[in-house]
Backbone atoms as SQL, in Angstrom:
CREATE TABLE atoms (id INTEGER PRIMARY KEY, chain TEXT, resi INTEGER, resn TEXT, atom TEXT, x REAL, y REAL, z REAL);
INSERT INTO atoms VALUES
  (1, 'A', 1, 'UNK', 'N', -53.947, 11.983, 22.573),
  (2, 'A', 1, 'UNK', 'CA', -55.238, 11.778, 23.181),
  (3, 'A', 1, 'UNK', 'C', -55.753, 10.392, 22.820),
  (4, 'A', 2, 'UNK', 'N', -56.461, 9.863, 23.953),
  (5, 'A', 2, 'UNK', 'CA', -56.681, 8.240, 23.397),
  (6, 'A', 2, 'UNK', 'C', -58.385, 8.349, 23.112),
  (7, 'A', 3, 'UNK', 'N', -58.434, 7.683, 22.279),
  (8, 'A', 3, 'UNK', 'CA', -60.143, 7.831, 21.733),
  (9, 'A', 3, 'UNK', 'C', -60.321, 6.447, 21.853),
  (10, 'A', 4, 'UNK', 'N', -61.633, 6.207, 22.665),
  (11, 'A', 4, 'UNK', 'CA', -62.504, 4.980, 23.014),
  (12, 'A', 4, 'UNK', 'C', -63.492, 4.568, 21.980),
  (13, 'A', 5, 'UNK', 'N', -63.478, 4.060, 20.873),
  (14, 'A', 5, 'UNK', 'CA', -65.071, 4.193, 19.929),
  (15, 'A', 5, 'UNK', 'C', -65.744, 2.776, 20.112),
  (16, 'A', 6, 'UNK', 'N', -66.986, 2.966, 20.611),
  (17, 'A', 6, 'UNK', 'CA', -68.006, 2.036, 20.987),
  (18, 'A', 6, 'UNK', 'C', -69.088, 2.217, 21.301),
  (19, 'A', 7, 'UNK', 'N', -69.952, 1.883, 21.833),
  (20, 'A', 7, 'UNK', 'CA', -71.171, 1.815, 22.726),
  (21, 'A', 7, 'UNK', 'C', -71.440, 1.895, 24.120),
  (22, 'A', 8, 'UNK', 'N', -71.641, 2.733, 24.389),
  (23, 'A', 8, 'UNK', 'CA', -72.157, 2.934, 25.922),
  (24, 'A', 8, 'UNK', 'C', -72.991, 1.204, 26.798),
  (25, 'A', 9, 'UNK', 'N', -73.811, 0.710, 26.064),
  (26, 'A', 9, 'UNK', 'CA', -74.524, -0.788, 26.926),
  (27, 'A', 9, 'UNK', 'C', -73.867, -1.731, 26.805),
  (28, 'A', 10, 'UNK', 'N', -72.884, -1.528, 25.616),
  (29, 'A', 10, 'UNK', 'CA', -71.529, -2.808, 25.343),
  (30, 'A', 10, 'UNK', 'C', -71.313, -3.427, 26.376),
  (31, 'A', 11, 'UNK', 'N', -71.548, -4.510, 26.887),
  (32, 'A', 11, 'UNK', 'CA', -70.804, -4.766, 28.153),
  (33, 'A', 11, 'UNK', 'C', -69.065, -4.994, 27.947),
  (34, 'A', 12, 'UNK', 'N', -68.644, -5.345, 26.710),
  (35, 'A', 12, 'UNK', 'CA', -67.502, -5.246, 26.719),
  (36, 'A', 12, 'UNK', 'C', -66.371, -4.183, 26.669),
  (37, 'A', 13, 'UNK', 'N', -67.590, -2.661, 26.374),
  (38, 'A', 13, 'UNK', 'CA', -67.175, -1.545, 26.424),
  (39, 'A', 13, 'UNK', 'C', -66.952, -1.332, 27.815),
  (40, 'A', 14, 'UNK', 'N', -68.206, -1.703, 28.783),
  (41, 'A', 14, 'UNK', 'CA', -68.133, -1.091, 30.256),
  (42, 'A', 14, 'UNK', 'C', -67.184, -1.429, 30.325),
  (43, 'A', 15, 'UNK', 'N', -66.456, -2.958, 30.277),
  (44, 'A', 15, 'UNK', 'CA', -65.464, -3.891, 30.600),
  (45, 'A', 15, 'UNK', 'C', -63.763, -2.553, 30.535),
  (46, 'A', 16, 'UNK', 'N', -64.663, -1.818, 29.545),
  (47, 'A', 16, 'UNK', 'CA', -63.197, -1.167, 28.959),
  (48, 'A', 16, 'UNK', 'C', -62.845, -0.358, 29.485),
  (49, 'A', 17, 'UNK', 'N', -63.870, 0.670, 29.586),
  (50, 'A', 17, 'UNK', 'CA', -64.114, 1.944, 30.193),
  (51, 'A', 17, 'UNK', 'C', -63.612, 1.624, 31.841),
  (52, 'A', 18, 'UNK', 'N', -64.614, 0.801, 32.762),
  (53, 'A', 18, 'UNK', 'CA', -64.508, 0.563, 34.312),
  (54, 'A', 18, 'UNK', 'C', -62.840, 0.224, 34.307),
  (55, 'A', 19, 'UNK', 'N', -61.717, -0.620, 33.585),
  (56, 'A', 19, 'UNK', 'CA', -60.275, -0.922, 33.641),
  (57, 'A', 19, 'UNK', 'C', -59.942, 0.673, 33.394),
  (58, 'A', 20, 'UNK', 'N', -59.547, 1.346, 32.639),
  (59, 'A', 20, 'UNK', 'CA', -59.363, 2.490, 31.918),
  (60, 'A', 20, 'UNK', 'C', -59.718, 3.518, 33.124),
  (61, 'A', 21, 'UNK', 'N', -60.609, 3.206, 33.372),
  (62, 'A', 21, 'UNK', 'CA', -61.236, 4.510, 34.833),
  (63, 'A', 21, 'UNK', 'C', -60.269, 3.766, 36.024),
  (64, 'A', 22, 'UNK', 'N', -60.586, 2.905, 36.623),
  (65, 'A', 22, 'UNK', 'CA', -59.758, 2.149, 37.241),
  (66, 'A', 22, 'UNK', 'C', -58.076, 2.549, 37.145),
  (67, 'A', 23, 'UNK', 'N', -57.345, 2.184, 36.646),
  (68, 'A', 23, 'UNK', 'CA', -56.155, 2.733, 36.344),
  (69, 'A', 23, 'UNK', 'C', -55.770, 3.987, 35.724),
  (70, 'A', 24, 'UNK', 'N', -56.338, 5.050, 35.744),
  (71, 'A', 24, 'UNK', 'CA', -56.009, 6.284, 36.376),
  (72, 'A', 24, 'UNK', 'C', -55.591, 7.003, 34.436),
  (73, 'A', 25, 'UNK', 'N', -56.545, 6.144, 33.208),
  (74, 'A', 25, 'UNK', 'CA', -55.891, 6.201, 31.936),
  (75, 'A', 25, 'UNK', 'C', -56.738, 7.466, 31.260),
  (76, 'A', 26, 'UNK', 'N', -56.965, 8.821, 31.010),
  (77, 'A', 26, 'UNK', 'CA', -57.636, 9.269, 30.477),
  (78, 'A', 26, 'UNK', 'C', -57.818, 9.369, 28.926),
  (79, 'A', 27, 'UNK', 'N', -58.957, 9.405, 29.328),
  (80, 'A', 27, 'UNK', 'CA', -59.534, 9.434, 27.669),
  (81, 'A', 27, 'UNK', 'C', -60.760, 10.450, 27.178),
  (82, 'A', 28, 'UNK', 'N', -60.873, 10.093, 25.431),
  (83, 'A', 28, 'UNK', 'CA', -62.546, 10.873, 25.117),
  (84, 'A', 28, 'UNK', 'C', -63.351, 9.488, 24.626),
  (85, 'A', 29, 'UNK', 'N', -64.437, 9.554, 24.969),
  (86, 'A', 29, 'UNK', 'CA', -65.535, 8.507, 24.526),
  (87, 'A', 29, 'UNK', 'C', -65.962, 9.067, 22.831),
  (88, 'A', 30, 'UNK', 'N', -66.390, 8.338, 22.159),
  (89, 'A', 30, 'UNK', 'CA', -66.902, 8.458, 20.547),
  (90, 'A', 30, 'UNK', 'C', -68.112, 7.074, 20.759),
  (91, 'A', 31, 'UNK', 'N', -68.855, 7.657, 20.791),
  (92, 'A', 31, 'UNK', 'CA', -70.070, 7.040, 20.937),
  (93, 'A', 31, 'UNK', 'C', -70.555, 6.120, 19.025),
  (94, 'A', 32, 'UNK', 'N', -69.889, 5.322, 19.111),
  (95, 'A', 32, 'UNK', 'CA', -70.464, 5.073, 17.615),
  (96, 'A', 32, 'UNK', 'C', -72.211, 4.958, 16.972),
  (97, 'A', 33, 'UNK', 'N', -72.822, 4.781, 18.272),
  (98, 'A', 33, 'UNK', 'CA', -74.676, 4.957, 17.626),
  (99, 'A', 33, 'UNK', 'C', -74.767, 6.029, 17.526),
  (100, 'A', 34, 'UNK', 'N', -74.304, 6.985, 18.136),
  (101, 'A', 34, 'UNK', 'CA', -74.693, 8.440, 17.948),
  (102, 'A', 34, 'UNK', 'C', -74.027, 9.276, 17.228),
  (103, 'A', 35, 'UNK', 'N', -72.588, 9.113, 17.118),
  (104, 'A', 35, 'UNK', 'CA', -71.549, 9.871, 16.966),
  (105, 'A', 35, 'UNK', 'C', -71.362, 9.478, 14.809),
  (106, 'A', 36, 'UNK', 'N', -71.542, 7.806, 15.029),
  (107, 'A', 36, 'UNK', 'CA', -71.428, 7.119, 13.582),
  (108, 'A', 36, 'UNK', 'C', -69.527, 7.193, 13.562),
  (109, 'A', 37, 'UNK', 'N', -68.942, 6.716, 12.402),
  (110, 'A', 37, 'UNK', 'CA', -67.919, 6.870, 11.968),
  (111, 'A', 37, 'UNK', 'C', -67.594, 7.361, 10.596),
  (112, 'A', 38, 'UNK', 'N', -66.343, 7.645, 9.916),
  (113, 'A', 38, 'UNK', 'CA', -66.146, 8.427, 9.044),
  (114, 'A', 38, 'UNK', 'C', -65.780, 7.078, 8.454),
  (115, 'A', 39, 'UNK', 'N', -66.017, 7.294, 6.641),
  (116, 'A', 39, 'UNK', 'CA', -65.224, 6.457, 5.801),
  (117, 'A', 39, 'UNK', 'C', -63.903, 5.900, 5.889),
  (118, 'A', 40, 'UNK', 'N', -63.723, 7.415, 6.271),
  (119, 'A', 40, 'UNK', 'CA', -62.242, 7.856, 6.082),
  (120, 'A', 40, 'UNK', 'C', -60.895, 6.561, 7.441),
  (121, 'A', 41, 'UNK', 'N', -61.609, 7.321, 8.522),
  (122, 'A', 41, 'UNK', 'CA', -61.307, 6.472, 9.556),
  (123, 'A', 41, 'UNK', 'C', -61.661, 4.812, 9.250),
  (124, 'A', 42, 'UNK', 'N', -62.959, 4.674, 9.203),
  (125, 'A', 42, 'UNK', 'CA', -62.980, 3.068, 9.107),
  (126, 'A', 42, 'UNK', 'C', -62.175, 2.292, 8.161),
  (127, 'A', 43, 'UNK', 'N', -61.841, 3.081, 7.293),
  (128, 'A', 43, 'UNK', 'CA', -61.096, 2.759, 6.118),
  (129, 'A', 43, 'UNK', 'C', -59.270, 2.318, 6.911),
  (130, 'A', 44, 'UNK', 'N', -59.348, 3.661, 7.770),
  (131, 'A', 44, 'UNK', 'CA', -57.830, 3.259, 7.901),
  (132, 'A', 44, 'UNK', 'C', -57.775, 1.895, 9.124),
  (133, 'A', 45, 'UNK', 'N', -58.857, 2.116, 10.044),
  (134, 'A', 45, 'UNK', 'CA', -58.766, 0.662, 10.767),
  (135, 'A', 45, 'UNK', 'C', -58.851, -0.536, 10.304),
  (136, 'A', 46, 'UNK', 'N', -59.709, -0.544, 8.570),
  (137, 'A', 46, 'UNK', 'CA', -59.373, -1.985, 8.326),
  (138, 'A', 46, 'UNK', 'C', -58.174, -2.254, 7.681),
  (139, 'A', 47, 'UNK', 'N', -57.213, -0.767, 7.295),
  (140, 'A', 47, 'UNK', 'CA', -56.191, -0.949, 7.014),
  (141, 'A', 47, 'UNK', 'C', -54.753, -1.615, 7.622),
  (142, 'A', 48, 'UNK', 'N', -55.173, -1.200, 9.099),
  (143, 'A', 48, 'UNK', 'CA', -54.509, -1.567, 10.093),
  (144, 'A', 48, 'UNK', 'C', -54.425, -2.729, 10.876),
  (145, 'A', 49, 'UNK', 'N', -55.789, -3.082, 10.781),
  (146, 'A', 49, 'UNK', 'CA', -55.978, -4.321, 11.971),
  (147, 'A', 49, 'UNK', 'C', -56.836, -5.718, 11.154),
  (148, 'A', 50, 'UNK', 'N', -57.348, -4.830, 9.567),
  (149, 'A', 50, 'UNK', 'CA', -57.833, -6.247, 8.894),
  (150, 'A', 50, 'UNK', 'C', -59.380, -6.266, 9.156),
  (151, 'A', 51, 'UNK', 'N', -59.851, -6.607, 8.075),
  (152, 'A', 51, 'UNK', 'CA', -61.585, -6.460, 8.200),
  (153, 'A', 51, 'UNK', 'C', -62.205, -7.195, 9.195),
  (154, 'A', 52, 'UNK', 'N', -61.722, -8.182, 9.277),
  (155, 'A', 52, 'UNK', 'CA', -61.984, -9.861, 9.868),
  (156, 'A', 52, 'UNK', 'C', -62.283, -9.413, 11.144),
  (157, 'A', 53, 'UNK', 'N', -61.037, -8.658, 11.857),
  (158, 'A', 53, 'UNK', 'CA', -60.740, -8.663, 12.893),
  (159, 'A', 53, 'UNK', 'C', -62.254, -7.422, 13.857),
  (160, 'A', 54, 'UNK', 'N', -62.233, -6.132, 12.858),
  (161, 'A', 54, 'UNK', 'CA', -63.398, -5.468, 13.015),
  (162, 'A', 54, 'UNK', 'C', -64.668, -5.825, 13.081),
  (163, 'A', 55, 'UNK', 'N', -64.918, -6.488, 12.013),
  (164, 'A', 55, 'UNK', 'CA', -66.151, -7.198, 11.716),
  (165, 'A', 55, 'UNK', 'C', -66.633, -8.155, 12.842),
  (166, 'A', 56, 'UNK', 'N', -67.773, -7.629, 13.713),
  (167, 'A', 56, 'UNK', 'CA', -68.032, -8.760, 14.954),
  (168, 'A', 56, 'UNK', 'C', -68.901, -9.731, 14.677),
  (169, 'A', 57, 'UNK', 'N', -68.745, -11.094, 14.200),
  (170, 'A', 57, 'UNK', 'CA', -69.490, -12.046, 13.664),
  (171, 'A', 57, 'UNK', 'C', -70.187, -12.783, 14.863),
  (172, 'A', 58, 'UNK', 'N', -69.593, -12.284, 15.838),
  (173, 'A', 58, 'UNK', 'CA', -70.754, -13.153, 16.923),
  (174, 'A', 58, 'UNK', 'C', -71.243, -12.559, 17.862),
  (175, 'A', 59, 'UNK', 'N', -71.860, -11.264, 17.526),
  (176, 'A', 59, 'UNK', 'CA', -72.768, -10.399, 18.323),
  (177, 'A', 59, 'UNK', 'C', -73.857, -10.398, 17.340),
  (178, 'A', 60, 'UNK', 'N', -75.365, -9.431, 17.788),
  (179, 'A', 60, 'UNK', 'CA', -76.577, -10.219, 17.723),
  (180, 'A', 60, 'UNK', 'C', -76.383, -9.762, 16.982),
  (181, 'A', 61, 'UNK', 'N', -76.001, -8.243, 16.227),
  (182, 'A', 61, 'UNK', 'CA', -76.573, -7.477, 14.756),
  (183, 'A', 61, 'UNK', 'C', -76.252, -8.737, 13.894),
  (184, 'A', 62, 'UNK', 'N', -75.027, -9.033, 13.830),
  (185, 'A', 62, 'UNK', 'CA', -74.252, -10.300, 12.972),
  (186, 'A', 62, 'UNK', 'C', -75.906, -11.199, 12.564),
  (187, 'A', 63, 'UNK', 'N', -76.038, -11.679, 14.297),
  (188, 'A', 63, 'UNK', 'CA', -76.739, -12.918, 13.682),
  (189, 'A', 63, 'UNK', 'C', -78.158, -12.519, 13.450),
  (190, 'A', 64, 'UNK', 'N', -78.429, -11.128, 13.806),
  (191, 'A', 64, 'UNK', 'CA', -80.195, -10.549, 12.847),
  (192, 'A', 64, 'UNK', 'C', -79.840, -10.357, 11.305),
  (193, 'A', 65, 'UNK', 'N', -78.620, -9.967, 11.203),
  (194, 'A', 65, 'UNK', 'CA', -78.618, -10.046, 9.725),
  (195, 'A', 65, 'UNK', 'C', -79.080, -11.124, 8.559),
  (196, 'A', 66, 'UNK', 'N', -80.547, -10.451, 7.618),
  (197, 'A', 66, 'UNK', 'CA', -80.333, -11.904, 6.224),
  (198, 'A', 66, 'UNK', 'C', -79.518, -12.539, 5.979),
  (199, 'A', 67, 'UNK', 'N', -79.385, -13.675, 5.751),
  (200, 'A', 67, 'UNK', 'CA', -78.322, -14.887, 5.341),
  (201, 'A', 67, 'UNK', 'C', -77.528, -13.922, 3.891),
  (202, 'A', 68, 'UNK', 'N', -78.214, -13.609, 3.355),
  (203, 'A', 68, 'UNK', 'CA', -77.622, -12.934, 2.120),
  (204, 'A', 68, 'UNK', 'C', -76.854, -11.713, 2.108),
  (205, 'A', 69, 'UNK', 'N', -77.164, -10.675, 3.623),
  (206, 'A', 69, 'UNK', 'CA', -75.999, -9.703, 3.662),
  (207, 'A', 69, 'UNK', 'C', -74.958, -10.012, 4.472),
  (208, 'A', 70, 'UNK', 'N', -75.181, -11.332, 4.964),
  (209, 'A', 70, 'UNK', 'CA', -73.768, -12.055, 5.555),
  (210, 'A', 70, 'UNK', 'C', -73.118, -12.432, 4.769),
  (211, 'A', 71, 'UNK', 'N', -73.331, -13.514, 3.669),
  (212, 'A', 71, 'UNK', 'CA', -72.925, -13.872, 2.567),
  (213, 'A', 71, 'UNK', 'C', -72.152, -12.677, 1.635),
  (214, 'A', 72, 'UNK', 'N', -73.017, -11.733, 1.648),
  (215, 'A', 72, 'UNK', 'CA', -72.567, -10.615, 0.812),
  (216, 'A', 72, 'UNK', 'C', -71.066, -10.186, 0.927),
  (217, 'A', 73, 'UNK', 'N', -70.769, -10.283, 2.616),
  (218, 'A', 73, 'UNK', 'CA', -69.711, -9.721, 2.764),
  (219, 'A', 73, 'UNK', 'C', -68.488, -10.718, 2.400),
  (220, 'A', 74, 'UNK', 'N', -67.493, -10.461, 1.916),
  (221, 'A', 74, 'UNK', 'CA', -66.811, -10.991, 1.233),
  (222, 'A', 74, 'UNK', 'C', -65.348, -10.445, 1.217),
  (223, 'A', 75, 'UNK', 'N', -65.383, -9.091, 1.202),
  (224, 'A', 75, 'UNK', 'CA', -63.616, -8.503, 1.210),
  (225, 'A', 75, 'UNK', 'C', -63.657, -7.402, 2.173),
  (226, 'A', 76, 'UNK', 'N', -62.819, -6.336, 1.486),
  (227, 'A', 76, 'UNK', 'CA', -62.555, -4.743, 2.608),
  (228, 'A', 76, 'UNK', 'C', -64.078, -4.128, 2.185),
  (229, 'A', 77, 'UNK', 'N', -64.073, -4.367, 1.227),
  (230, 'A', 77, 'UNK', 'CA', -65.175, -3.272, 0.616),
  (231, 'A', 77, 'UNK', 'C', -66.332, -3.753, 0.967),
  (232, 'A', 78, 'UNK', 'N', -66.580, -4.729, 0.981),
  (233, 'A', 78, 'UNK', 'CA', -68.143, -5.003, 1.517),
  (234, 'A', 78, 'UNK', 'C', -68.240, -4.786, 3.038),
  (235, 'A', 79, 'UNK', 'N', -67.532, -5.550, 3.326),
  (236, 'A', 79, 'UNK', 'CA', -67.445, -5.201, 5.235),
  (237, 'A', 79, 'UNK', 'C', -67.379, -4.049, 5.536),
  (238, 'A', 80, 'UNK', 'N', -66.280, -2.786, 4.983),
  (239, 'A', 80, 'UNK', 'CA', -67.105, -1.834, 5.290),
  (240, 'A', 80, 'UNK', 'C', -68.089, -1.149, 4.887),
  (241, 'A', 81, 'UNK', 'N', -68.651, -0.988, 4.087),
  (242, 'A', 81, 'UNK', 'CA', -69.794, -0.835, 3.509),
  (243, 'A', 81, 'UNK', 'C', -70.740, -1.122, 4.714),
  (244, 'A', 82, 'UNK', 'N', -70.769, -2.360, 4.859),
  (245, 'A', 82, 'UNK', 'CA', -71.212, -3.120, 6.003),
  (246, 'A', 82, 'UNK', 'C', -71.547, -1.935, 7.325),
  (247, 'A', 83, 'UNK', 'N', -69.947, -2.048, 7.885),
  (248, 'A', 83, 'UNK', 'CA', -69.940, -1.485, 9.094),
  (249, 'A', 83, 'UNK', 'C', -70.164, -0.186, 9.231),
  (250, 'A', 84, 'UNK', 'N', -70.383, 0.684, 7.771),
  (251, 'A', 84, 'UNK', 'CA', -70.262, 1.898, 7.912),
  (252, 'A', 84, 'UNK', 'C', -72.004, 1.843, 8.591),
  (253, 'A', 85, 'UNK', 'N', -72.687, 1.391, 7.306),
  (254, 'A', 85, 'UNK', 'CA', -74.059, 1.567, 7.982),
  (255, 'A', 85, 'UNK', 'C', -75.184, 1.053, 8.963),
  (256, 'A', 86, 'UNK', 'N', -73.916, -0.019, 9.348),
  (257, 'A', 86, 'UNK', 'CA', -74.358, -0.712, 10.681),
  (258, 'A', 86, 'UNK', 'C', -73.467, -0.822, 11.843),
  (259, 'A', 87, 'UNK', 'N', -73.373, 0.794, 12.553),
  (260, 'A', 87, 'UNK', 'CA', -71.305, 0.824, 13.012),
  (261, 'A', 87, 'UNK', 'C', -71.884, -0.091, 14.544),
  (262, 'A', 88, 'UNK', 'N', -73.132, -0.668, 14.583),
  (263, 'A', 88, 'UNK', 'CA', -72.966, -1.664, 15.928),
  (264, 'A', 88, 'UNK', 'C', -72.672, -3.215, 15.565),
  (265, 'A', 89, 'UNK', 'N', -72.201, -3.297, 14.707),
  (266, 'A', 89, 'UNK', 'CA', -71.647, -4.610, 13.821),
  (267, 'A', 89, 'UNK', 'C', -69.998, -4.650, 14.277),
  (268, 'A', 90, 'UNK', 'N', -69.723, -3.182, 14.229),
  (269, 'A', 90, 'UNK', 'CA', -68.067, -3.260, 14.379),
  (270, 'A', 90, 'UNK', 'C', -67.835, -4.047, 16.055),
  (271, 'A', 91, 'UNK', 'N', -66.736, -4.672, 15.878),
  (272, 'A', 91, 'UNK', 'CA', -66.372, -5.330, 17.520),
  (273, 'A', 91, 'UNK', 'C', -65.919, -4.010, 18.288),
  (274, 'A', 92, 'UNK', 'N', -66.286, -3.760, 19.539),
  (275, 'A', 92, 'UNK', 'CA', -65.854, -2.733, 20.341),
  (276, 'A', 92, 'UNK', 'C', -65.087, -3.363, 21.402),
  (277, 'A', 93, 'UNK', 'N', -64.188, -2.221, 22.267),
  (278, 'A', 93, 'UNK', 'CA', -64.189, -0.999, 21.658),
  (279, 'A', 93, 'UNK', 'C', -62.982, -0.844, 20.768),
  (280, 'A', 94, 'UNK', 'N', -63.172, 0.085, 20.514),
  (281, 'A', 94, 'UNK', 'CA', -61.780, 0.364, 19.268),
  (282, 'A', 94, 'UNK', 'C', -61.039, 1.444, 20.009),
  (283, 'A', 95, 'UNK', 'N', -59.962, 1.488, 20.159),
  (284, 'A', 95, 'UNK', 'CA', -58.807, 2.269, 20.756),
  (285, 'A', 95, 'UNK', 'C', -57.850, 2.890, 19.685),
  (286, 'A', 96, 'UNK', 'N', -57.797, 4.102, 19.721),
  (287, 'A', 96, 'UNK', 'CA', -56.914, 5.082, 18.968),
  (288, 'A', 96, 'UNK', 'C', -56.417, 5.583, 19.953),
  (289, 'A', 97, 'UNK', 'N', -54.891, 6.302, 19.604),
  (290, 'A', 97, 'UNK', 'CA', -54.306, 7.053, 20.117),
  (291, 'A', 97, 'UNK', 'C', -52.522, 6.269, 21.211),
  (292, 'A', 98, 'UNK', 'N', -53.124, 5.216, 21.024),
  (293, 'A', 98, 'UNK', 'CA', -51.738, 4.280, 21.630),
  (294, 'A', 98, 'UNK', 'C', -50.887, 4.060, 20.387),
  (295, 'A', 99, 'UNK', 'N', -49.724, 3.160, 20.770),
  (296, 'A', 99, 'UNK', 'CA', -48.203, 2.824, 19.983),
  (297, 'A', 99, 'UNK', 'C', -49.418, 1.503, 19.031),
  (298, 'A', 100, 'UNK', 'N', -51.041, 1.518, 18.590),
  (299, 'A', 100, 'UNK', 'CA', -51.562, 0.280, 18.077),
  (300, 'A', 100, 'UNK', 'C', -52.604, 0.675, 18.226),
  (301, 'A', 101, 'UNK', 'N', -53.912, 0.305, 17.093),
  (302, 'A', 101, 'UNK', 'CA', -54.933, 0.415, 16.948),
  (303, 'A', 101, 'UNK', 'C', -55.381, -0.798, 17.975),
  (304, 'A', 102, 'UNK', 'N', -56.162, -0.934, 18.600),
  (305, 'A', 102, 'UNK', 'CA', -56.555, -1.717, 19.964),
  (306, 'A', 102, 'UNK', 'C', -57.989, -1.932, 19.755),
  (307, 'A', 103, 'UNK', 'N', -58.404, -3.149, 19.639),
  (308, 'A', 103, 'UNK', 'CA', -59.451, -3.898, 18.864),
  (309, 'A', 103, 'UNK', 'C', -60.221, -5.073, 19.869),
  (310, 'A', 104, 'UNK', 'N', -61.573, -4.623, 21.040),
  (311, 'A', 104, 'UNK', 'CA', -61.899, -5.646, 21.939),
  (312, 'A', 104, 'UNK', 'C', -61.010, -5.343, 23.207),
  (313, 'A', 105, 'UNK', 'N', -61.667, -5.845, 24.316),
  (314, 'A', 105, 'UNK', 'CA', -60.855, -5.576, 25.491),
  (315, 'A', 105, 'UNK', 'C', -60.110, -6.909, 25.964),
  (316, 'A', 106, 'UNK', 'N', -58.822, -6.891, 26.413),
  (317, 'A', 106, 'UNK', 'CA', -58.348, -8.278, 27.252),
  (318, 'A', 106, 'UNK', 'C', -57.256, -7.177, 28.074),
  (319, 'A', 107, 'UNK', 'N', -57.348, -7.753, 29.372),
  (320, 'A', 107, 'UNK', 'CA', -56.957, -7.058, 30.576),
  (321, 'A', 107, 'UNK', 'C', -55.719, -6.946, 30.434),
  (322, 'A', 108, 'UNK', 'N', -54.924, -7.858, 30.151),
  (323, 'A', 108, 'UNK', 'CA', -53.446, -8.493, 29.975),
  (324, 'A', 108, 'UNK', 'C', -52.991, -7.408, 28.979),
  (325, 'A', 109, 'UNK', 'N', -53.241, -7.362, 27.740),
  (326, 'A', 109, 'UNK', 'CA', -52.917, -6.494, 26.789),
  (327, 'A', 109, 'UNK', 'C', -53.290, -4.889, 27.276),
  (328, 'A', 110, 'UNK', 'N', -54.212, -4.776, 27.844),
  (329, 'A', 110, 'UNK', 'CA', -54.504, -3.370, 28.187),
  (330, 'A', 110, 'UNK', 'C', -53.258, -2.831, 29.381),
  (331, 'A', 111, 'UNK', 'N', -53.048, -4.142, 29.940),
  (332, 'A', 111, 'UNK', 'CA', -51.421, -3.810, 31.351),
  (333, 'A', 111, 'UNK', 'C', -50.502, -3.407, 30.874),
  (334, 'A', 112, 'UNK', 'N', -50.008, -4.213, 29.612),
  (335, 'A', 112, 'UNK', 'CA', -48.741, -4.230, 28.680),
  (336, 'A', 112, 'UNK', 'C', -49.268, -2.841, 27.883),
  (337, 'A', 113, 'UNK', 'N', -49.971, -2.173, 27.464),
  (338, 'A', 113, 'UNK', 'CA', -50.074, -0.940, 26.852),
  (339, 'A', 113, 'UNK', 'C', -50.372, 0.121, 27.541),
  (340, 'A', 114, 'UNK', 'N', -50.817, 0.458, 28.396),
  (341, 'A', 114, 'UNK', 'CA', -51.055, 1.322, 29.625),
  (342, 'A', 114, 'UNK', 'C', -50.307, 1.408, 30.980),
  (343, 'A', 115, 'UNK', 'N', -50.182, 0.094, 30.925),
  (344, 'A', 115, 'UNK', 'CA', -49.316, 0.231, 32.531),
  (345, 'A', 115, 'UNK', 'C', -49.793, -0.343, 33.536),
  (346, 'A', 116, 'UNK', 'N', -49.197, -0.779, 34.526),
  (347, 'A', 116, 'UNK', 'CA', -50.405, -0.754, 35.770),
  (348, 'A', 116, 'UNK', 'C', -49.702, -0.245, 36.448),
  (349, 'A', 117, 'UNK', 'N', -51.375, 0.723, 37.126),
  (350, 'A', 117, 'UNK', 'CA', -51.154, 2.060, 38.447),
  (351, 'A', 117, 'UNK', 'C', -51.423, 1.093, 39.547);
């Protein structure tokens, strides 16, 4: 089963969702404002794909954040810490359930992992 985790107003989510609907790919949505994420899980995505890569430094939460809990972040453990209690910080969407944890949308990569119908 492929799990979508993001935000519904994301535009980079719609971006994800409208391709995904489009090519015929089913899925379940995980709403991260509502739904939140588990330790457990976030833990294993920064295991997988690297904090850096999760961590969205140039969306607005990023830049409302104090200079000092930007600063703060520093390794695995702060970032998530971070993202646990701010899961609209994480870059969306996040893709489970493929041959790769799938991190942000690009069309090209979504062809080569899905297919095109």
């Amino acid at each position: 089963m492929i799990i979508i985790y993001g935000i519904p107003n994301c535009d980079t989510v719609r971006k994800a969702l409208a391709w995904l609907n489009q090519h015929g790919v089913t899925y379940h949505f995980h709403n991260l404002k509502t739904e939140g994420i588990s330790a457990q899980r976030l833990e294993a995505w920064i295991h997988q794909v690297g904090w850096e890569k999760l961590l969205n430094k140039k969306g607005t939460t990023w830049r409302k954040l104090p200079a000092h809990l930007q600063t703060a972040v520093s390794d695995a453990a702060s970032a998530q810490a971070l993202m646990q209690s701010q899961t609209s910080i994480i870059k969306r969407p996040v893709i489970e359930g493929t041959s790769e944890l799938v991190v942000g949308f690009d069309e090209a990569h979504y062809e080569n992992l899905f297919g095109k119908n």
